[in-house]
N, C-alpha and C positions, 0 to 999 in steps of 0.2 A: 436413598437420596430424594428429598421433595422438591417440588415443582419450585421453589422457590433458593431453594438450594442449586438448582441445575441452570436455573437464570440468572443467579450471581454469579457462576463461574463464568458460563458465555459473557456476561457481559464483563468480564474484567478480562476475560480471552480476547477480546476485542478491543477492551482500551489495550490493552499491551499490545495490538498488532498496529493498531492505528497507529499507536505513539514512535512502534518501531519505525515504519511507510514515512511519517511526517519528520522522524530524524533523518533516514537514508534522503529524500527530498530535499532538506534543509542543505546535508553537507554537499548533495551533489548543485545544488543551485547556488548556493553562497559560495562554493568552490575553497572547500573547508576541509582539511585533511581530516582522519582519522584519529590519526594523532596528535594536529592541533589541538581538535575536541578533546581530546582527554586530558591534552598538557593545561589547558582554558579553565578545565573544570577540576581538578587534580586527582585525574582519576589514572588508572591503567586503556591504555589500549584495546587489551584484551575484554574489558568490561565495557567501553561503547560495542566492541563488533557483537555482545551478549543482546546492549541494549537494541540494535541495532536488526540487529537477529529475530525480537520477539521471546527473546528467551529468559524467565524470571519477570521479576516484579518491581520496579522501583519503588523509592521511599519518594517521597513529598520533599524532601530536601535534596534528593537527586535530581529530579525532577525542575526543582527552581534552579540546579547546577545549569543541566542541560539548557533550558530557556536560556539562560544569560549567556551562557558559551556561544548559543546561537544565534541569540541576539533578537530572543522572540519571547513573547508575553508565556507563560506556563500550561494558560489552555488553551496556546495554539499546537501542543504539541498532543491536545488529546482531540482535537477537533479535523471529523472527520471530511477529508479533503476528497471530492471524487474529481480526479483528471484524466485527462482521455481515455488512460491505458482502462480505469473503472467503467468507462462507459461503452469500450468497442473492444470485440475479441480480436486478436490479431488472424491473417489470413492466413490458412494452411497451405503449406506447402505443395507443390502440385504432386510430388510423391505420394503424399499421405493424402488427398484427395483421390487419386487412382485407386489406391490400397483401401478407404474404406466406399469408394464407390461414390464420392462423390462431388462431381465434376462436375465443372460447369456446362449449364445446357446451354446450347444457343439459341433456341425459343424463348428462354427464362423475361417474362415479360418488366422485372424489376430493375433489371439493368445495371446492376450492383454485383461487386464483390463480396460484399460483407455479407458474415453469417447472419447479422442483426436482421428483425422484420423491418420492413419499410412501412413508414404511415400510411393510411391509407385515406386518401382524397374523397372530401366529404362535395364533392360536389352532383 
């Protein structure tokens, strides 16, 4: 496989994730069944929870299905959205902090919960 061969795949491994992420968003904010989706676009069920999934490749006319079902432009559904959940890792459990050792200090001078680093003040 050549370098260029392994950069097309990733980068269609990623429009199909994106696009999957931007449909799950769509139906969960528009408050859009599953099933509507499918009945909208006259598809099966079983093939949005595919799209949905990440799983396979759509056609360009699936694609303008999906848009219009959801009532959004076609590359908004390959256009990569970063929302909270991309920007912050969620907090671990205080179990699984015990278990790998990593517990909050109480000298810890950053004052945060988050695994993220903090900026650091340029003054």
């Amino acid at each position: 496989m050549t370098e260029a061969t392994a950069g097309a795949e990733n980068a269609e491994e990623t429009s199909v994730k994106t696009m999957a992420a931007n449909v799950r968003r769509l139906l969960r904010t528009k408050k859009i069944k599953t099933i509507d989706l499918a009945r909208r676009i006259g598809t099966s069920r079983q093939y949005i929870y595919m799209i949905r999934g990440g799983l396979g490749n759509v056609t360009l006319e699936t694609l303008d299905k999906l848009a219009e079902g959801l009532e959004v432009k076609p590359w908004q559904l390959l256009l990569r959205v970063k929302t909270k959940i991309d920007r912050q890792e969620p907090p671990l459990p205080p179990n699984l902090k015990r278990q790998y050792g990593l517990e909050d200090n109480e000298d810890d001078e950053s004052g945060t919960d988050s695994p993220l680093p903090t900026a650091v003040s340029q003054n």
